[in-house]
C-alpha positions in Angstrom: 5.5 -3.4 15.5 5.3 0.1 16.2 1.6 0.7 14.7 -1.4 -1.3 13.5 -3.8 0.7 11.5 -7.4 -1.0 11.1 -9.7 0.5 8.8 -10.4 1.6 5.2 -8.0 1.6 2.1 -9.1 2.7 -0.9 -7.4 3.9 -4.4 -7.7 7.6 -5.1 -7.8 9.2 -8.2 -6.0 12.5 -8.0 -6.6 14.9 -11.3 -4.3 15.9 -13.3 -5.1 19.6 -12.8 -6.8 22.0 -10.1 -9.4 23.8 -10.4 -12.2 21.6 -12.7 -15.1 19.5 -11.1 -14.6 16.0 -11.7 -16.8 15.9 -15.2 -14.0 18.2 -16.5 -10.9 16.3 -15.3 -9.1 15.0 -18.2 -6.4 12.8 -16.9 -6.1 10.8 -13.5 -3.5 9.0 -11.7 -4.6 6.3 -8.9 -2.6 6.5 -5.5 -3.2 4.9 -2.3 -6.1 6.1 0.0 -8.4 6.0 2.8 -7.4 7.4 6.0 -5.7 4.1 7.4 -4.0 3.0 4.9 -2.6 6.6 4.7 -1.4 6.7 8.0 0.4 3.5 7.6 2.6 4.6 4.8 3.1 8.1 7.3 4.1 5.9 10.2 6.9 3.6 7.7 8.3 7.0 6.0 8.9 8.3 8.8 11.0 5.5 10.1 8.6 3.1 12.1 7.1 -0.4 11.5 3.4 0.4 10.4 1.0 -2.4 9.0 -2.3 -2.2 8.1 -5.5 -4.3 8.2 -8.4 -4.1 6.1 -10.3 -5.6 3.6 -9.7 -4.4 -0.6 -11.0 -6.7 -3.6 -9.3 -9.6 -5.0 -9.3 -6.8 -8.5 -6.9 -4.8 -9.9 -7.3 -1.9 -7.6 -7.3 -4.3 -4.7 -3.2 -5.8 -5.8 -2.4 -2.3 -6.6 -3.1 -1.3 -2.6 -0.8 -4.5 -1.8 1.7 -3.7 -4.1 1.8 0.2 -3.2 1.7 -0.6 0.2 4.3 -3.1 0.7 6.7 -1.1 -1.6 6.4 1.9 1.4 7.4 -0.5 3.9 4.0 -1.1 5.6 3.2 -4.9 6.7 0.4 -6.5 4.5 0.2 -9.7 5.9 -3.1 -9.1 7.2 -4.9 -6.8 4.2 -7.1 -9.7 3.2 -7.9 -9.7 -0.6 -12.1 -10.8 -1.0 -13.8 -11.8 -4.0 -17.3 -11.0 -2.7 -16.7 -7.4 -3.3 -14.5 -4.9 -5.4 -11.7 -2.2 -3.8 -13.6 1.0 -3.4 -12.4 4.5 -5.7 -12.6 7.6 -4.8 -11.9 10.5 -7.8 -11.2 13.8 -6.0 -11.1 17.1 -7.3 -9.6 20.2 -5.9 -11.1 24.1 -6.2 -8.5 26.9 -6.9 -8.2 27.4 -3.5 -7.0 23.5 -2.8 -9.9 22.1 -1.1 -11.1 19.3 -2.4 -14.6 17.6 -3.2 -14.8 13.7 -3.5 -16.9 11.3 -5.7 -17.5 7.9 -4.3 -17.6 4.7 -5.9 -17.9 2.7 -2.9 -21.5 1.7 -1.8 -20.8 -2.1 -1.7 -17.1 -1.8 -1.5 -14.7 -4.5 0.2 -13.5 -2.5 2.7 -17.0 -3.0 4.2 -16.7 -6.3 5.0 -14.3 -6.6 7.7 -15.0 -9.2 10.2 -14.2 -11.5 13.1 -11.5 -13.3 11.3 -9.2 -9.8 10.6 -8.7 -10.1 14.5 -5.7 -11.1 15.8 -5.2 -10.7 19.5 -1.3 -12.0 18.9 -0.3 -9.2 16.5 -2.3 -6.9 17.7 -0.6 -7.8 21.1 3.0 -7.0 19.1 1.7 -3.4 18.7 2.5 -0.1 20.6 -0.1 1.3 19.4 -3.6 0.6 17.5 -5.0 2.9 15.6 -8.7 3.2 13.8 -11.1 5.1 12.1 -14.9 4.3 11.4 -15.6 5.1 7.8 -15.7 1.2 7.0 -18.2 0.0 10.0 -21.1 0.7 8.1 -22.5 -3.6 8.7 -23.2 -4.9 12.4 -20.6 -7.7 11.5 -17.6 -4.7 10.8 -18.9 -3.3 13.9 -18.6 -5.9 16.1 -14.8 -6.3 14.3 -13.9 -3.5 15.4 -15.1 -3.6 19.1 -13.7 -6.9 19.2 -10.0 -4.9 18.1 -10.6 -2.4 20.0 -11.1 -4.2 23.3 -8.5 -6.8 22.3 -5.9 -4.8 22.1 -6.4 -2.4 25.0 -6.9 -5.6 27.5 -3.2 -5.7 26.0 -2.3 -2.8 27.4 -1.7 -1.4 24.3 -2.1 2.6 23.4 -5.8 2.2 21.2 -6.2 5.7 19.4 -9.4 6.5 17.1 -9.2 9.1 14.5 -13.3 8.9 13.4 -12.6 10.7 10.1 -16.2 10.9 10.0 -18.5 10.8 6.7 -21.8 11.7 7.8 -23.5 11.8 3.8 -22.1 7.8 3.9 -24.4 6.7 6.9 -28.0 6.5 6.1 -29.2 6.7 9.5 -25.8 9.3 11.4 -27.4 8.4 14.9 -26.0 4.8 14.0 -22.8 6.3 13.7 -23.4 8.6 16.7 -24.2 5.8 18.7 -20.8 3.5 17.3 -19.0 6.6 18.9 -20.5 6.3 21.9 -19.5 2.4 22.4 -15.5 3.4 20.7 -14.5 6.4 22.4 -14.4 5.8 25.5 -12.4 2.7 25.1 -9.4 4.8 23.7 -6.4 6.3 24.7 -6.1 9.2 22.0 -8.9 10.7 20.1 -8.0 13.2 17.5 -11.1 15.2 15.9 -11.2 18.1 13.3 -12.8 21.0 14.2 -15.5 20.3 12.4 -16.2 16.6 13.5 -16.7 18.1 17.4 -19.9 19.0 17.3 -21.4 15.8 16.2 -19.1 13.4 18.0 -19.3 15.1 21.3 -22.1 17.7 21.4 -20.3 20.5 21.9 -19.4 23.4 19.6 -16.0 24.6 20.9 -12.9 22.6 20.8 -12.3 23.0 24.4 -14.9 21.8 25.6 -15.0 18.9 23.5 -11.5 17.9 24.8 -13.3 17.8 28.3 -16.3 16.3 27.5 -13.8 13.8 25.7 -11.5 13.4 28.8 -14.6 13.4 31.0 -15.6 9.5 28.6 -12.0 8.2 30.0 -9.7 9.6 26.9 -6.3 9.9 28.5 -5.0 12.5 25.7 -7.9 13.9 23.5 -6.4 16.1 20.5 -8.6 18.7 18.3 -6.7 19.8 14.9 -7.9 23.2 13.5 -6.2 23.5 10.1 -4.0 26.1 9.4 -5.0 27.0 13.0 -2.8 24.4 14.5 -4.2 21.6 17.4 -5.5 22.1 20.6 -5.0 19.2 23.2 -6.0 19.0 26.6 -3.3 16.9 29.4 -4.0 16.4 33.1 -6.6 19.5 32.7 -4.5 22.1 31.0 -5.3 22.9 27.3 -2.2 23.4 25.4 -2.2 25.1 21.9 0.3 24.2 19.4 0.6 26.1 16.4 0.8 24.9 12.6 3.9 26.1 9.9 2.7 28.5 7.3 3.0 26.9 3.6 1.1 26.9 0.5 -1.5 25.2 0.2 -2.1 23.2 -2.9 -4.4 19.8 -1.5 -5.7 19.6 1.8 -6.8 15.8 1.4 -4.8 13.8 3.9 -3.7 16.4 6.8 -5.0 14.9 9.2 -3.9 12.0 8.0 -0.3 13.0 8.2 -0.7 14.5 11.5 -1.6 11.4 13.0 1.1 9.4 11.4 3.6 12.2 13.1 1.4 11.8 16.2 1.4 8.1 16.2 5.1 7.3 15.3 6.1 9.8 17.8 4.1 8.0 20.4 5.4 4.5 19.6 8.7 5.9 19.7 8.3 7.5 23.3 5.9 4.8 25.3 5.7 1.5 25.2 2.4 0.9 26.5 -0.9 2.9 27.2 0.7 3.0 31.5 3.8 5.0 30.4 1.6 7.1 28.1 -0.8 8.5 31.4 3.0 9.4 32.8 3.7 11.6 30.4 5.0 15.0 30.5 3.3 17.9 28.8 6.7 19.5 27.8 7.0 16.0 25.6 3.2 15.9 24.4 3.4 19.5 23.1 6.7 19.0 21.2 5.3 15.8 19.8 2.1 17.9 18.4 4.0 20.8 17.1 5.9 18.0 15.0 2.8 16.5 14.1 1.6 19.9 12.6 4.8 20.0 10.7 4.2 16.5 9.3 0.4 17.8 8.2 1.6 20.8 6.8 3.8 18.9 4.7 1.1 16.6 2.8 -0.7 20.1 2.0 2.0 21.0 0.1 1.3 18.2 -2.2 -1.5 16.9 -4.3 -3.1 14.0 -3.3 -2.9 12.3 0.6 0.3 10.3 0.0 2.6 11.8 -2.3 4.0 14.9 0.4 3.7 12.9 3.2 7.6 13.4 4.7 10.9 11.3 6.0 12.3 12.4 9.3 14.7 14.1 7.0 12.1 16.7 5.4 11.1 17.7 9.1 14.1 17.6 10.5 13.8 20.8 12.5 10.8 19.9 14.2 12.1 16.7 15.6 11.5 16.2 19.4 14.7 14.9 20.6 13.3 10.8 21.3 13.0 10.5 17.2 16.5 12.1 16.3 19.0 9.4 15.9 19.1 5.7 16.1 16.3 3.4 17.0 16.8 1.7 21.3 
């Protein structure tokens, strides 16, 4: 297994035009969503074995994920199905200029209730990499989960990377979720913020900084994206800038999403193990972002998280040469 995503997965309702708040959308269409589940089908498109783990509802919505998921390629044998809670929605519209304003139906939703028994150590173990988020540790018991996952799989030696996606309006009390960061990040090998997350999660305003302040908690590769702006990462104490492809922007739901399925599947396809990672050469780390920027441009493209997320085939010219031809 190249990467196990833990986290949420939820169905997202993309409308059927731009433009209209979500009171004046009149058609939908559901697709998959939440920022895990997304990156899974962006790890398997572009050629690696991805799986996911989570929790959806033993509903409709919850089979549809399954179904969806499984039909990309991703490994579902651990997406538990509950009956104690439904799959949460999410409709999403879009202003003229493609940015996009959600509405949540999700305050007691399934992907809340992950627990002790979604841990694994043996197929976490089978993983290059482990990758989370924290949108769906909002109960101690999810928490613990995910320290538990986080913990297990880096005593494995395995590369453990955190994208927090964070969702302050969804915490009632933020320092609970300032505090979670405080106990996650420093356990991880990769941490990849938006510009606008680095304030909160680290305290400091500018990107670089944050990188240090990030490397300065034990992250061996810390990564800031900045939009249209590109990503900024800091390696072995040099900051590195790596531009993003002009294109036109219809949806910017899911960039960052595909840029970490670039980031991650190039990473899986490079180092084994979180050792060979801190060997790594910046030449190989900057080429690897660049064609994660490429990937995240991509899904802008597109409406909705999933739907422009590319095969190696669509960004073919940004390839760094360890993902051109044949799996070894």
């Amino acid at each position: 297994m190249d990467v196990v995503c833990v986290g949420e997965c939820l169905v997202d309702f993309l409308p059927a035009e731009s433009g209209r708040g979500v009171r004046d959308v009149t058609a939908w269409r559901p697709a998959i969503g939440g920022s895990l589940a997304n990156v899974s089908v962006g790890v398997a498109r572009l050629g690696g074995r991805s799986a996911y783990v989570g929790v959806v509802g033993e509903d409709e919505f919850g089979h549809f994920l399954r179904e969806r998921l499984a039909a990309e390629g991703v490994d579902v044998s651990h997406l538990r199905q509950t009956a104690e809670a439904k799959t949460g929605l999410v409709f999403i519209s879009l202003d003229a200029r493609g940015e996009r304003s959600f509405t949540y139906f999700r305050t007691r939703s399934a992907e809340f209730l992950l627990s002790e028994r979604d841990v694994d150590p043996a197929f976490l173990g089978r993983a290059r990499v482990v990758h989370f988020g924290t949108n769906s540790l909002k109960l101690p018991e999810a928490r613990a989960a995910m320290l538990r996952t986080v913990d297990t799989a880096r005593s494995a030696g395995r590369i453990v990377s955190c994208d927090p996606n964070l969702r302050l309006h969804a915490w009632e009390d933020p320092e609970v979720l300032r505090a979670l960061l405080g106990q996650l990040l420093p356990r991880c090998s990769v941490v990849k913020l938006s510009e606008e997350e680095v304030a909160f999660a680290t305290g400091h305003t500018a990107p670089e900084e944050a990188l240090r302040y990030l490397a300065g908690l034990g992250v061996t590769l810390p990564v800031v994206t900045r939009g249209e702006a590109g990503a900024v990462f800091l390696w072995r104490g040099e900051v590195v800038r790596v531009p993003a492809p002009q294109v036109r922007v219809v949806d910017t739901t899911g960039a960052g999403d595909g840029f970490m399925a670039g980031f991650l599947r190039g990473l899986s396809r490079r180092y084994a193990n979180a050792s060979e990672l801190a060997g790594a050469s910046r030449e190989d780390l900057e080429s690897l972002a660049a064609f994660s920027c490429a990937v995240g441009s991509r899904v802008v493209e597109h409406l909705g998280a999933v739907t422009g997320l590319p095969g190696l085939d669509a960004v073919a010219s940004a390839l760094p040469w360890w993902l051109r031809g044949p799996e070894v």
